[in-house]
C-alpha positions, -999 to 999 in steps of 0.1 A, spaced: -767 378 489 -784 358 516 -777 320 527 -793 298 554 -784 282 581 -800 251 592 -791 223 620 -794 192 605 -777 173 574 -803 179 540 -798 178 509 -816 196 480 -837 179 460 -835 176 423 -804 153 421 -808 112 423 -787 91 441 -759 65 430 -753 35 445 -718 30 459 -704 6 428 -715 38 401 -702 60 426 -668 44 432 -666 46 392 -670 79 392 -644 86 414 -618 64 399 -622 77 365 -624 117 378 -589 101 396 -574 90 368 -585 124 348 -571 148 371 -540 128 377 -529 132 344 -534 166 338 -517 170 370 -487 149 358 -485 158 322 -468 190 338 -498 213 322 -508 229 351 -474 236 367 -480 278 377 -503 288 401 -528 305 374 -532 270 364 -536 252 398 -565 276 403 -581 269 368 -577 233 376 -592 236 413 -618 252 394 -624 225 371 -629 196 401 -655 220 414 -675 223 381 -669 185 379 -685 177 408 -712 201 405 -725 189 371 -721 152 381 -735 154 415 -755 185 416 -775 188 449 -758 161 461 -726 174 464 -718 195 498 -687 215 509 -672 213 545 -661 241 561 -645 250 591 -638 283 584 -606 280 591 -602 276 553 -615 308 533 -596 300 503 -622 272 498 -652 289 507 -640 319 484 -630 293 457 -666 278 457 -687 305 461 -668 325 430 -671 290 411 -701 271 417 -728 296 430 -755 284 452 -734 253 468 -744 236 498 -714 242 521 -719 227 560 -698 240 590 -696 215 624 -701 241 655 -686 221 681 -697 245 708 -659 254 714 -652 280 683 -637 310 688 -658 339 687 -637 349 651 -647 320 635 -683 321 641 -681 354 629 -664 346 598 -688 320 590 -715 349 592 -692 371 571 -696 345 544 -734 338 545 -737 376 539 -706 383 513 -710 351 487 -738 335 473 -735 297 493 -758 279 514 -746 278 548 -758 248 572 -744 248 609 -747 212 623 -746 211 659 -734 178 675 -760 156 698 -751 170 733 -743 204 739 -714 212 762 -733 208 792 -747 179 785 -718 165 772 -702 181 804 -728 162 828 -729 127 812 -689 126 807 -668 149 827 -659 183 821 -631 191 798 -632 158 780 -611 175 752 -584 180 777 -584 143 791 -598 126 759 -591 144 732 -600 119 708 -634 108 719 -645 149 722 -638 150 685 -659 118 683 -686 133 694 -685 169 682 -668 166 653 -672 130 639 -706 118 644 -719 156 630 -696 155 599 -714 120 589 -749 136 597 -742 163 577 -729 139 547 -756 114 549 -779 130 522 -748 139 495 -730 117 476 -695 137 473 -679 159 496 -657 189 491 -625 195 512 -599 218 520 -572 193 526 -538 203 510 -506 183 506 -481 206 525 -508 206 555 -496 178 569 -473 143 564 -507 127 566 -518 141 539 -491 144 511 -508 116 490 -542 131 487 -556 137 451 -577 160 436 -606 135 432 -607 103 456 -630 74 471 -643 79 508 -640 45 516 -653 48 548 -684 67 537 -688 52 507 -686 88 487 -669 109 464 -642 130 481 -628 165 458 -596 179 471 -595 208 445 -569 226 465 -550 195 474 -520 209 453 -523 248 463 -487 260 480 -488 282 509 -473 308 484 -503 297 464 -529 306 495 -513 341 499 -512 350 466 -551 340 459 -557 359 491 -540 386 479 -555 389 443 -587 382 449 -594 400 487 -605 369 505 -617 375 539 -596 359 566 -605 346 599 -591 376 620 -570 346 644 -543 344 616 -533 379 626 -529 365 661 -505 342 646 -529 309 646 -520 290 615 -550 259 619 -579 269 634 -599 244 654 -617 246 684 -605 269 715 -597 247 741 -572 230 716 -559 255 694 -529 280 704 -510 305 680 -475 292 665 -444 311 659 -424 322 632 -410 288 615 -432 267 634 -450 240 617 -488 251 612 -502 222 627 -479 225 656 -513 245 672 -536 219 665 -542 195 700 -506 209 710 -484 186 737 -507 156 728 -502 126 704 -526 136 680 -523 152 650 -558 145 630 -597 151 640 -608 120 627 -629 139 599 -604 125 573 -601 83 578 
């Protein structure tokens, strides 16, 4: 199975686009669904978390179609797996920031060849020299924030301009930031559709999908790193340590800025 990787932010054609009011409807009613099948206690195991997962990404593909893309950073298999075993052919974007890992660039090959998705790399304005030469080196070290800015922000809303709903990876037991998020949402800032299919997946939940279905894993988690970002800012954690703990590690920040 073959994908492609591009540098820019494109959609496929075939699927119009909403304005913001039809799409802000959308997701308040997909909100609304998914919250009560979530509450009525009906999808309490994990067989039924993944059937629901599933269900958000069918929703979104039949009511966006080409306009709905999937983030990536593959740092998050379980989603890419999830996807490409559930909606074949998606659009799926990963931000090279110029600081990965060697493993994680090679996972995100691993997946263009193993799954039938669409793979577009987005490379940020300046490359790291560039970026080097006009501000400093090691901006992430000095300012960790405006790095992310520019390598991780600005690309993310290139690469979203063309869609109209987005696909995530967030989880609830990621972070505190994040134990609110629902399955379906509204991207105010962006003025899109946001899906969280695995927003509700336990860790125990991650393993055992890994488990059953063979899902390849960035090879850093058998170094012991948790959340995988860029190099520069991402270290192993130990046993009992939070995850996030490796993410930007001895600095007050705890979010990318991906997720306002």
């Amino acid at each position: 199975m073959t994908a492609t990787t591009t540098h820019v932010g494109r959609a496929r054609g075939g699927s119009a686009a909403r304005d913001a009011h039809e799409l802000q409807e959308l997701a308040a009613e997909a909100e609304e669904r998914f919250e009560a099948l979530e509450a009525d206690g009906a999808h309490a195991s994990y067989e039924e978390r993944v059937e629901l997962s599933r269900d958000v990404l069918h929703w979104g593909a039949e009511t966006f179609g080409d306009r709905l893309t999937v983030a990536s950073s593959m740092g998050d298999e379980v989603l890419v797996h999830l996807v490409g075993t559930t909606v074949p052919g998606a659009d799926v974007f990963f931000l090279d920031t110029g600081y990965h890992f060697a493993e994680t660039l090679g996972t995100r090959d691993a997946y263009q060849a193993m799954l039938p998705l669409r793979i577009r790399t987005i490379l940020p304005l300046l490359t790291v020299p560039q970026q080097d030469e006009r501000h400093g080196a090691r901006l992430h070290d000095r300012d960790p924030n405006a790095c992310c800015a520019m390598r991780k922000v600005e690309p993310l809303n290139r690469a979203l301009s063309t869609h109209d709903a987005w696909v995530t990876g967030m989880r609830r037991v990621d972070a505190p930031t994040r134990t609110d998020i629902g399955l379906v949402g509204w991207d105010a800032a962006r003025a899109m559709v946001k899906l969280n299919p695995i927003a509700a997946w336990t860790d125990e939940d991650v393993d055992r999908y890994v488990e059953e279905h063979g899902v390849f894993l960035n090879p850093l988690r058998q170094e012991g790193y948790a959340s995988i970002g860029c190099a520069p800012c991402t270290r192993p954690v130990a046993e009992g340590e939070d995850p996030r703990a490796g993410r930007w590690a001895g600095k007050d920040k705890t979010e990318c800025g991906l997720h306002t």
